[in-house]
C-alpha positions in Angstrom: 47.2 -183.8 -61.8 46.6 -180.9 -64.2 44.0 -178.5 -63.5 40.5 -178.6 -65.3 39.9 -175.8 -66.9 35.9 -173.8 -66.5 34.5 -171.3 -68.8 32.1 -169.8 -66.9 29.8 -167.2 -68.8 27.4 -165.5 -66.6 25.9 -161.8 -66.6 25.3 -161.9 -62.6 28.2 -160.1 -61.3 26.9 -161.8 -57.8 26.8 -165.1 -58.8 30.0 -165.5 -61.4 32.1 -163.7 -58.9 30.5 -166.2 -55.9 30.7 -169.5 -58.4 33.8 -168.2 -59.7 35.5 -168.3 -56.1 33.8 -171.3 -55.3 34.9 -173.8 -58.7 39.0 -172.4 -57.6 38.1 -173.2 -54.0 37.7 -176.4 -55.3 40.7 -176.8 -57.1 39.5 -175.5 -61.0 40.9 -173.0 -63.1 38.1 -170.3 -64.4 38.1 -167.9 -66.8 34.8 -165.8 -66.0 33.1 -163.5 -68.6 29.7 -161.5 -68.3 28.4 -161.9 -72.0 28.3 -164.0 -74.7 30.5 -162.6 -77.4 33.3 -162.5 -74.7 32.6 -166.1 -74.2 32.9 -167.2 -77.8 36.1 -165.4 -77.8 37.2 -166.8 -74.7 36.5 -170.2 -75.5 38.0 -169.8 -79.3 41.3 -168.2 -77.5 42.2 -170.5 -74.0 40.2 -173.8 -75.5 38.6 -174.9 -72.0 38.0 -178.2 -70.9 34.6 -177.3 -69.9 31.7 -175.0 -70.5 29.3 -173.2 -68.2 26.6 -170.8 -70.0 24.1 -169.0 -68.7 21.0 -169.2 -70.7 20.5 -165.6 -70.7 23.3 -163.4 -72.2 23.9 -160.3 -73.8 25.2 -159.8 -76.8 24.8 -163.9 -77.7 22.3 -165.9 -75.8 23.8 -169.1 -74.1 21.7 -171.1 -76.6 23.7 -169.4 -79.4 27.1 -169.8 -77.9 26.4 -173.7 -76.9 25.6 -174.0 -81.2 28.2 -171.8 -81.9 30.6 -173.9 -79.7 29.1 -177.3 -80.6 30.0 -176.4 -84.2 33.5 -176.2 -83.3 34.2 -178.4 -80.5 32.3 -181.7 -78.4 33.9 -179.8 -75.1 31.3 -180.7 -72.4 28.7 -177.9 -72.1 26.6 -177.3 -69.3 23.4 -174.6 -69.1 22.4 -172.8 -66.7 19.0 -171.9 -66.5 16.5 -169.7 -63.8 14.0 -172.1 -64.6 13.0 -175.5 -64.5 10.2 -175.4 -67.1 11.7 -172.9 -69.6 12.0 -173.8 -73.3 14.7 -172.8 -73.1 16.2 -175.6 -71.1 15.3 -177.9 -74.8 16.8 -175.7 -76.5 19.7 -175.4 -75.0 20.3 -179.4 -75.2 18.8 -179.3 -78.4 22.1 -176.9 -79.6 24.4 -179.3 -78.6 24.3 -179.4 -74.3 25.1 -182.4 -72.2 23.4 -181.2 -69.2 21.6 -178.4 -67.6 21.7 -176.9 -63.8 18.5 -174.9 -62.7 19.2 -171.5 -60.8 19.6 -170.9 -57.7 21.8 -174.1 -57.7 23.3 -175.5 -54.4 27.2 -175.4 -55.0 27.6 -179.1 -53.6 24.8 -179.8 -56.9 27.0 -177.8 -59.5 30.1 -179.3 -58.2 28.8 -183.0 -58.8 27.1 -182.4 -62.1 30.6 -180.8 -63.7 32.6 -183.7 -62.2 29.7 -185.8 -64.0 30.5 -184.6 -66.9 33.7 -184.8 -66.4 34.2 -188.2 -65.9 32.3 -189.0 -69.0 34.7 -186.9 -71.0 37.4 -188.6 -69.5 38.7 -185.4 -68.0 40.0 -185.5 -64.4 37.7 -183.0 -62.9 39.3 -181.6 -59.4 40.4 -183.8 -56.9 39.7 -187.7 -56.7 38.0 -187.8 -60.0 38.5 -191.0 -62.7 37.7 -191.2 -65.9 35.1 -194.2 -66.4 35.5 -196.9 -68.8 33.0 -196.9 -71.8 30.0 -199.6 -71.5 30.1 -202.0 -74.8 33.4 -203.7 -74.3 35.5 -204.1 -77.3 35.4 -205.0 -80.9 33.0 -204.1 -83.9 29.3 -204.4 -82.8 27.3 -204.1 -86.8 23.5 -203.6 -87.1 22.9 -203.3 -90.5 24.2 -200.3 -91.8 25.0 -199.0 -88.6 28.7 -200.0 -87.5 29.8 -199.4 -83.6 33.4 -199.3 -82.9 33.9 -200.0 -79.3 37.5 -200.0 -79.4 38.0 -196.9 -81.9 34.7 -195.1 -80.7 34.1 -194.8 -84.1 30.5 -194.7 -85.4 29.5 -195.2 -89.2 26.4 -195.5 -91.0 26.7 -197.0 -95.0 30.3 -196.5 -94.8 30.3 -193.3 -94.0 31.6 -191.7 -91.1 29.5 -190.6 -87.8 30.5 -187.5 -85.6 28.7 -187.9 -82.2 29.8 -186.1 -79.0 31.1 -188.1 -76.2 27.7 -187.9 -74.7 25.6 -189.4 -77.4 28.6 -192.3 -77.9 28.2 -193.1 -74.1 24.6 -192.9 -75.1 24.7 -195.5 -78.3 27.2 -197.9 -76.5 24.7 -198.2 -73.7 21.7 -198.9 -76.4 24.4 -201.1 -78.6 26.0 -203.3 -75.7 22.1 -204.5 -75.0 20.3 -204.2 -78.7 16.7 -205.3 -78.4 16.7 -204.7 -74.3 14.4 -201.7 -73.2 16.4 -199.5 -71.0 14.7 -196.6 -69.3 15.1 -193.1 -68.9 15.8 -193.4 -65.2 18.9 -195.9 -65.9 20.2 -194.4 -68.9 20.8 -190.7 -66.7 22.2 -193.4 -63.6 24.7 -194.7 -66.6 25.3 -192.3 -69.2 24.8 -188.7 -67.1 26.2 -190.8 -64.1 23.5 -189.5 -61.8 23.3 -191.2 -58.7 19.9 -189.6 -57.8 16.8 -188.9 -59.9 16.7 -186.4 -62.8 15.3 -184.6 -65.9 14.2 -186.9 -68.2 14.6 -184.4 -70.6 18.2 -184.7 -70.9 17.4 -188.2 -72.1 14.8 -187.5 -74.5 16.9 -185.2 -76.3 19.4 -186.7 -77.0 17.7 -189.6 -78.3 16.4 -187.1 -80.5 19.7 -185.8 -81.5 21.3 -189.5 -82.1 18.3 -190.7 -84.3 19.4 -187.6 -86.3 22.8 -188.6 -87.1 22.0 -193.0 -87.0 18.6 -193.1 -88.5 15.0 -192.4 -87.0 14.0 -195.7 -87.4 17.2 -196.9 -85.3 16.1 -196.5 -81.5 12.5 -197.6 -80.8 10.2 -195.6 -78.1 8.5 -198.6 -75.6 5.6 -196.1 -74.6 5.6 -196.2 -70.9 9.5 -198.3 -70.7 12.0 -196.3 -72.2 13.8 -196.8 -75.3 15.9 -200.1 -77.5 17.7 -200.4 -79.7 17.0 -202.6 -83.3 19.1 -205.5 -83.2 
């Protein structure tokens, strides 16, 4: 099984070289760098399978580098941020992140987000990991101009192509394999961010946010109080 490779940008010289030893302990490859610019060119040289960023950076904030990446790449990204509430935790999904960790994290915690991820990007993420099969089953699912290739994971809208990242496609076959159902926040993170206990709804709203952009505002409906559906 090849090894999944971490980019781990972090100014902390404590806790890069700490996580650092931790992610090889268990069984990743990680190239570590302390600011953001060295990031960009790290990631632009070695191509990782994943991204960690610390929020703040020198040189490039991690908000930067997560748009900066997202413009070239749907590699998973993950922030890290010292705190829960921060703005800067929206901002950072906003540019283009699938999840975010809150410092000081538990290493168990960090561990089973990244494998998370993982598995939703179909890498193998460390030992024992499997890539999940996409919700939606398989054919051509059509609503209106909006045209869902389960098979392809393909997206267009009036004929016209649809780039998502692998997140918001997990996302739009969840909402497509059950159009007209309300599914809420808490069982969209259980099946989409394959958390198995409760967490930021944030993550959710986002990206809702971010696939209405590219499908049409008027696509997914808000059930005040529910969740969200999709117009069959």
């Amino acid at each position: 099984m090849a090894e999944t490779h971490v980019l781990f940008v972090e100014d902390d010289d404590v806790i890069r070289e700490a996580t650092q030893l931790a992610l090889e302990r268990d069984g990743f490859r990680v190239t570590a760098v302390p600011d953001g610019l060295s990031g960009l060119d790290a990631f632009r040289a070695q191509r990782p399978d994943i991204a960690l960023l610390d929020v703040m950076l020198p040189g490039m904030d991690g908000v930067s580098l997560c748009r900066r990446i997202r413009d070239e790449s749907t590699v998973p990204v993950i922030m890290l941020s010292a705190r829960a509430d921060s703005i800067d935790v929206v901002l950072g999904l906003e540019a283009g992140a699938d999840d975010y960790v809150t410092k000081p994290f538990d290493g168990s915690v960090l561990m089973a987000r990244i494998r998370a991820v993982l598995r939703r990007f179909g890498h193998a993420g460390g030992a024992g990991d499997r890539g999940d099969e996409a919700p939606g089953g398989g054919g051509l699912l059509v609503f209106g101009d909006l045209e869902v290739d389960t098979e392809g994971m393909e997206v267009r809208k009036g004929g016209a192509p649809v780039a998502l990242t692998p997140t918001e496609m997990r996302l739009l076959l969840e909402f497509s394999s059950a159009p007209g159902t309300v599914l809420s926040r808490d069982k969209l993170l259980e099946r989409v961010w394959d958390y198995g206990w409760g967490g930021d709804t944030r993550v959710v709203d986002v990206h809702v946010q971010r696939l209405r952009a590219k499908i049409g505002q008027d696509r997914i409906e808000t059930v005040r109080g529910f969740g969200y559906k999709l117009k069959s």
